[in-house]
N, C-alpha and C positions, 0 to 999 in steps of 0.2 A: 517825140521819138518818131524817126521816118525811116524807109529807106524801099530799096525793092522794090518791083512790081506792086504791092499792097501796104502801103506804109499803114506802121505800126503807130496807134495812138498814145498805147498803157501795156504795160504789161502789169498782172497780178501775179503774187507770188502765193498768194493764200497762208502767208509766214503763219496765222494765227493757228489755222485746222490742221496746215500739212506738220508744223513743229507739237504738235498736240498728239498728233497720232506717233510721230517717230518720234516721239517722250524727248523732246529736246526743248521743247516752251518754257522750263524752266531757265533756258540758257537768251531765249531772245523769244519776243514776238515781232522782233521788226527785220530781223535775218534770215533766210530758208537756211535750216540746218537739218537735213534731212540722214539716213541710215541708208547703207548701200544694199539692194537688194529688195525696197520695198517701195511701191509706186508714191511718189505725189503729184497734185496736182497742180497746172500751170494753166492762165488765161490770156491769151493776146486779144487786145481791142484794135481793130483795124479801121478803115477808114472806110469801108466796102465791105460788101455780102464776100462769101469767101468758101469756094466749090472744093469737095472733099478731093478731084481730081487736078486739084491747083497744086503746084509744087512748093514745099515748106521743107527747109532742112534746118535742123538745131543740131548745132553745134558746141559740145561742153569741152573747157580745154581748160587744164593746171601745168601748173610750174613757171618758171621763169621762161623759158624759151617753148611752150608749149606748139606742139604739131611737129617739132624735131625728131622725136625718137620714132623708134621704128615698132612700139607697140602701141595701137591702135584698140580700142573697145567700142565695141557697142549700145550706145544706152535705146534699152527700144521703146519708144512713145505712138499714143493711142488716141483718138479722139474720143473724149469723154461723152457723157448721154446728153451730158450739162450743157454743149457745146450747142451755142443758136449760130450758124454757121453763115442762115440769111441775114441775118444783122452784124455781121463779123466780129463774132467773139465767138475764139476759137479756143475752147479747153480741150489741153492734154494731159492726159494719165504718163507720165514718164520712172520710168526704172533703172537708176544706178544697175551694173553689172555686180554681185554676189562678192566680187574680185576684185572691183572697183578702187585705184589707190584712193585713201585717205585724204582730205585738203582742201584746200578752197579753187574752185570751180569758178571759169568765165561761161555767161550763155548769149547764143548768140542765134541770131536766124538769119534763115535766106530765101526769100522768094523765087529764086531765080535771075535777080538784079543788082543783085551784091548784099553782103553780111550784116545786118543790125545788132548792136548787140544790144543785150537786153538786160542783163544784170549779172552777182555772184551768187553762187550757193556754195554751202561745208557741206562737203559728205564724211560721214563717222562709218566706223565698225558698227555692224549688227547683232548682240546677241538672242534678238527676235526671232532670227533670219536663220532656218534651218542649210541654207547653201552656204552660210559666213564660216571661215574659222574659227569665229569665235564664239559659235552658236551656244547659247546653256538653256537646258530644256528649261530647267523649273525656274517656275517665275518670282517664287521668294527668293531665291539668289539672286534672280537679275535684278528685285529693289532692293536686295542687298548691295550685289557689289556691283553694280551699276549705277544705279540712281542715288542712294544714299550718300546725303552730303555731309552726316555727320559718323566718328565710329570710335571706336577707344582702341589704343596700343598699349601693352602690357610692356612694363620693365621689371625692377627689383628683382626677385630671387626666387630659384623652383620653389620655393616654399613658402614666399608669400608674391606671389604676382600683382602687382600696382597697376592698376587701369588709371591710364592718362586720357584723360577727353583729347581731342582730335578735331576740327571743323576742317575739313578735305574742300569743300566750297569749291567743287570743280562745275559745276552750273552759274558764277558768276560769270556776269557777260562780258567782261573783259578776257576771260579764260578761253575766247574762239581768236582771239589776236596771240595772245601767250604763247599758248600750248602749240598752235603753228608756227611759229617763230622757232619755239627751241627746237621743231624740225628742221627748219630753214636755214640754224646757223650751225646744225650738226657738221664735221669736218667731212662726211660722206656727201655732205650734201653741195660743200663749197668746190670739192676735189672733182664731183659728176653731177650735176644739178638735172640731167634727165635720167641716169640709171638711180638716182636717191628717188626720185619722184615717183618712177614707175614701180621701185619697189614698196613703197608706202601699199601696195595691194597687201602687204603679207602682214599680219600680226606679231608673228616671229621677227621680222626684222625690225618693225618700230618700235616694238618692246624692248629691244637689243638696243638700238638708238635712246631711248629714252631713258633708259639704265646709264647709257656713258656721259646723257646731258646734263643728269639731274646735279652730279659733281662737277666738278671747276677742275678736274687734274686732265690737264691737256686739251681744253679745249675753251668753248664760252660756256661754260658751264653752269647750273643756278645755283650752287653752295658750294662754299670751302669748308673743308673739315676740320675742326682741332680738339684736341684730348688732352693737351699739356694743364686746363685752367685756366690760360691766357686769355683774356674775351677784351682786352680794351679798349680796340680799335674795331669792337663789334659789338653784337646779342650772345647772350651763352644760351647757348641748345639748347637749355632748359627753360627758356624765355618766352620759346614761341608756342602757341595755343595753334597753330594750324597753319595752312600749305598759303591764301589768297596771300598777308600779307607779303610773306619772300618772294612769291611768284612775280608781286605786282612789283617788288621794289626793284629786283632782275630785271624785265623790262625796262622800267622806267630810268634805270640807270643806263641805258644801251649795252645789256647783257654783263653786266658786271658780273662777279659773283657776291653773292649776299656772305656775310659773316653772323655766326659762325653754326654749323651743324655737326650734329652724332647721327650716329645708324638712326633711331626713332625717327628724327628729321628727314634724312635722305629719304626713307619708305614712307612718312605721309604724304610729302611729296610727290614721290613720283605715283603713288596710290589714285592720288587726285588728276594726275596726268592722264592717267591710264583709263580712268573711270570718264575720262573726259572726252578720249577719242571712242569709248566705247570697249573696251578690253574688259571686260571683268575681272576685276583685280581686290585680294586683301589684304590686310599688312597681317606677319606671322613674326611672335617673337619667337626663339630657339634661348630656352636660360642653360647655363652652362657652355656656350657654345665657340669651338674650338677653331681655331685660326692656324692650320697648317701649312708652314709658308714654304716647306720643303719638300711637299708631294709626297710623304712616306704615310701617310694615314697615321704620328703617332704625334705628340704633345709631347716635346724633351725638356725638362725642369732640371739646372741642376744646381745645388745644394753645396758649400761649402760644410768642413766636419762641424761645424757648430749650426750648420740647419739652415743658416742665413742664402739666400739667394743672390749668390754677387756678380751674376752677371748674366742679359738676356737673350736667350738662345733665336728670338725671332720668333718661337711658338709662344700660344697663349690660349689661356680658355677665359673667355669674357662671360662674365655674369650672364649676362644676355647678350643676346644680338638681334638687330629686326630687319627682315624682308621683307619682300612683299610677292604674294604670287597672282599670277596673271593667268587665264583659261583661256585654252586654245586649241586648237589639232596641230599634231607636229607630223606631216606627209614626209617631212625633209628627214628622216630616220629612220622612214622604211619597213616599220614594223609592223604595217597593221595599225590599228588604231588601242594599241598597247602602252604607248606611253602619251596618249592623247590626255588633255585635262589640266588641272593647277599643271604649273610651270615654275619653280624659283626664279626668282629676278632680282639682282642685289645691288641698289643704286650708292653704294658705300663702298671709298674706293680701298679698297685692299691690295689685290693683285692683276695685274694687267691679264684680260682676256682678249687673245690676237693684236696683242699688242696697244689695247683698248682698257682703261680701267670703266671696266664693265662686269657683270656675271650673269650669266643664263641666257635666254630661259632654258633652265634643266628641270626634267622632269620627276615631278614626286615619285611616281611610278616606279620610275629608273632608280631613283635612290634609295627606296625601298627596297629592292633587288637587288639594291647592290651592281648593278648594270653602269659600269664609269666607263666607258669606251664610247662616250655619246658625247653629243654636242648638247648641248654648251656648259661647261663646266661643271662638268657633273662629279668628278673626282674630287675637286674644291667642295662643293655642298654636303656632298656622304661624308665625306673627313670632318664638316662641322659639326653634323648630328654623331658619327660612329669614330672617332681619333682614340687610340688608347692614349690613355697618358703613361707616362715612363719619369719616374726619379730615379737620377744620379747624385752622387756622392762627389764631388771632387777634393783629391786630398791635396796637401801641399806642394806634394813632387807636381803635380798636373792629371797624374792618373784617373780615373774614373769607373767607380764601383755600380752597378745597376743595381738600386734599392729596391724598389717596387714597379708594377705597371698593371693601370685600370683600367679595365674596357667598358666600365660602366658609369663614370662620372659626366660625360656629356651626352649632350642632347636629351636636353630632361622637361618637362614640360610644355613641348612646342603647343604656344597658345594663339589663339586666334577670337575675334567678338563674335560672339554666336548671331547665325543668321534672326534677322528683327527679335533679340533681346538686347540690353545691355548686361551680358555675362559672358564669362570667357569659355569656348570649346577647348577643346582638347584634340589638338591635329598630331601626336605623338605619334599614334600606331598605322599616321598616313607614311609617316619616314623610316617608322622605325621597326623591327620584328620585336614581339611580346620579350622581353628576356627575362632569364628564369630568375626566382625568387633570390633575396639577398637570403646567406647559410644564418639562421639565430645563434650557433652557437658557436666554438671555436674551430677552424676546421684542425682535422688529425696533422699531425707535423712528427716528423721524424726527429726534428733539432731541438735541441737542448734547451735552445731559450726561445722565447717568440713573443712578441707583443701586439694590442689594437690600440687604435686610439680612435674614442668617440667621443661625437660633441654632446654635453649632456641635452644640449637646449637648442633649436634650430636657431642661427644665428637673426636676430634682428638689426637693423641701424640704430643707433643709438642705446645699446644695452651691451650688460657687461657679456663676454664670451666663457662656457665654463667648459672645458676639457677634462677628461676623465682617462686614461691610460690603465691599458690591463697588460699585465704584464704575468710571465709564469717564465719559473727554474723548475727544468726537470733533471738537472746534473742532483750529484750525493752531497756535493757541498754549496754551502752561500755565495754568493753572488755580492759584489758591491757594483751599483750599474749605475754611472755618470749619466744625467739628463738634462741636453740642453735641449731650452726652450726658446724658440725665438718666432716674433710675428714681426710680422709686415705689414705697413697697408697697402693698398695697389687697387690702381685705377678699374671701373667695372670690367675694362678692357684685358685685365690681369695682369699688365704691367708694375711690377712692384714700384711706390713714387717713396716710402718713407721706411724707417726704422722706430718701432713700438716698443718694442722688449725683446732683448738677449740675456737670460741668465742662465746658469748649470745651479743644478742639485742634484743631490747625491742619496740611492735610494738602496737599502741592502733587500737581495732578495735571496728570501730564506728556501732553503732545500725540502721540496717535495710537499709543498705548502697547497701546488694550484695555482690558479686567480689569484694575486694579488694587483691592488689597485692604487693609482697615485691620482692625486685631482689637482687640478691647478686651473685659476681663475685669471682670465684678464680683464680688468676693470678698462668701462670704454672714457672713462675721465683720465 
């Protein structure tokens, strides 16, 4: 290596110490992959003794057409103590900007004679870094949701939660080629290749970008989604143990999308992404969790007169559903540092955000409060945690009778892996307010007749369902009350896929009796 006034012999990168201290060593010892905001160090061997008042300019420059745009930073470097200057080894202390976009870095020097270049380095987000936005003070979250390569996602049901191992394996060292790529072939990034660049400073935005990458709907995406059971021409969701294999096989194909992923998929996925540029990031299941695709905040079910659901209104409340939240400051809302912190992020394409199937980052805060006039999609998230549901009745003419409406059936368990255990926390009363206790007993009714229906047994997979119906006539004379029964199965996603049982039976209810009680079982053979 030459060039300049002082030709250069070597350069050292100190990959071993500097990626030790910016906890990236697990990612490479032979790559500088340093954290924006925090010094490391670099050594040039010259050919000659080398005077502190000699001129040396370095030069760091990203992107495809880098020195184009017209935002400029400062990276400021120092001569170290380490530095023997009369033998020309020359260490500097040098410093990413706090702001510094994200990416892989050219470096370069100049004596005064023209530019050598010297090598690349990756700069990542800081959560060290009290200047980053994505600073987290405590430092068992940042080995949580930073460092930790392994973690469990929750599915099944508010009542019995299923912990899935997870390998996220965002420190494998192919994951510094990856995870810069699916920046690289984002559609923002093909459309402006210096304003995607320079915006990589912002957490918010690469979050945003990473959210629309991790699916295949409308771009180069790393997974296509499917729910129908179809897996032939792929993997079924339930196949994969973790994020490296799809990550690597996307790549390797020249950005195909991988087959086939669910919500669990898409969120360890993009988990591992995120943890990878340095975002603090967990996956969060929501059981119960509602898919309002018509912006009313309510879940519309409706019901032919024999109970059967024949047809799909576009709402749904899915068993579960899983995100992932990322930590961050949000300056871009103006509030103070009020909705600063977790952020929702939903790499599961539902509904186009700005025209983008993407979601967030919206803030927990803001959901919490109820606060939906924010960016970014924060009305879609409180509607998944807070939707009433609403059953209609439709009769034959086409009319439509409103049966019932719940405001308490979703958003129930919002789970997350407890920082360094393997057990699940409890992020509910991050979304949700306390709500008041369910009533034990019947509430007062004015009406004549009125009925519940409870399950006797909380529902498992693979066991029989047993239903119990209370029913009360308060008229002077008997009742004869036709009861149809009918179930369904349907996808975790709540889309009804089959027909179980439709029968009527017929129950006389006697005058002034109270409680009376009908039981009916459905056997799951």
């Amino acid at each position: 290596m030459s060039g300049g006034h002082f030709p250069f012999l070597s350069v050292d990168f100190h990959c071993r110490s500097n990626n030790t201290a910016h906890y990236t060593i697990e990612i490479s010892t032979k790559e500088l992959i340093v954290r924006r905001g925090q010094s490391f160090l670099l050594t040039l061997n010259m050919t000659q003794p080398f005077n502190a008042t000699d001129t040396l300019v370095l030069t760091v420059e990203t992107g495809r057409s880098p020195g184009t745009h017209d935002v400029k930073a400062i990276w400021k470097y120092s001569f170290d103590c380490s530095a023997n200057l009369a033998r020309g080894m020359v260490t500097l202390s040098v410093t990413p900007p706090a702001d510094a976009p994200v990416g892989k870095y050219s470096l370069s020097a100049n004596t005064g004679r023209g530019k050598t270049p010297l090598g690349t380095l990756v700069v990542l987000f800081n959560p060290w870094c009290s200047d980053d936005w994505v600073f987290l003070p405590d430092e068992r979250e940042r080995q949580e949701y930073v460092l930790n390569e392994q973690g469990t996602i929750y599915v099944g049901t508010e009542y019995y939660p299923r912990p899935r191992d997870w390998i996220f394996g965002q420190f494998e060292e192919d994951m510094v080629d990856i995870c810069l790529k699916i920046l690289d072939v984002n559609p923002k990034h093909t459309k402006d290749p210096a304003d995607d660049v320079s915006a990589r400073c912002n957490p918010i935005y690469v979050s945003r970008v990473i959210s629309a990458m991790i699916n295949s709907n409308g771009d180069h995406g790393v997974l296509t989604g499917r729910w129908d059971g179809i897996y032939n021409d792929g993997e079924r969701p339930d196949s994969w143990l973790g994020s490296v294999r799809i990550l690597r096989k996307w790549y390797k194909t020249s950005c195909r999308p991988v087959k086939y992923g669910q919500c669990w998929v898409f969120a360890g996925v993009m988990c591992t992404v995120m943890r990878f540029f340095g975002i603090p990031c967990r996956v969060v299941t929501n059981f119960q969790s509602a898919h309002d695709t018509h912006n009313n905040l309510t879940i519309d079910y409706y019901h032919g007169e024999n109970g059967a659901q024949p047809r799909d209104s576009g709402d749904s409340v899915w068993n579960y559903h899983v995100w992932v939240e990322g930590w961050m400051k949000r300056p871009d809302l103006k509030k103070g540092n009020s909705y600063d912190g977790w952020q929702v992020l939903d790499p599961t394409p539902q509904e186009k955000s700005e025209g983008v199937f993407c979601c967030g980052p919206a803030p927990v805060a803001a959901i919490l409060q109820g606060d939906t006039n924010l960016k970014y999609d924060v009305p879609f998230v409180f509607a998944e945690v807070n939707a009433d549901i609403v059953k209609w009745m439709v009769r034959a003419n086409g009319s439509k009778i409103k049966m019932n409406s719940d405001s308490k059936k979703v958003g129930k368990s919002i789970s997350t892996k407890a920082v360094g255990y393997n057990r699940r926390t409890d992020l509910t009363n991050n979304y949700k307010h306390a709500e008041g206790k369910n009533l034990s007993s019947v509430r007062k009714t004015s009406s004549i007749f009125y009925c519940f229906l409870n399950q006797e047994t909380k529902i498992k997979s693979g066991q029989d369902i047993h239903l119990k119906l209370k029913l009360c006539n308060r008229d002077r004379t008997n009742r004869t009350m036709s009861i149809y029964i009918n179930a369904q199965g349907m996808r975790y996603t709540g889309v009804p896929v089959s027909h179980i049982l439709n029968t009527v039976q017929e129950k006389m209810l006697l005058s002034g009796q109270g409680l009376q009680f009908f039981s009916h079982s459905i056997s799951y053979s």
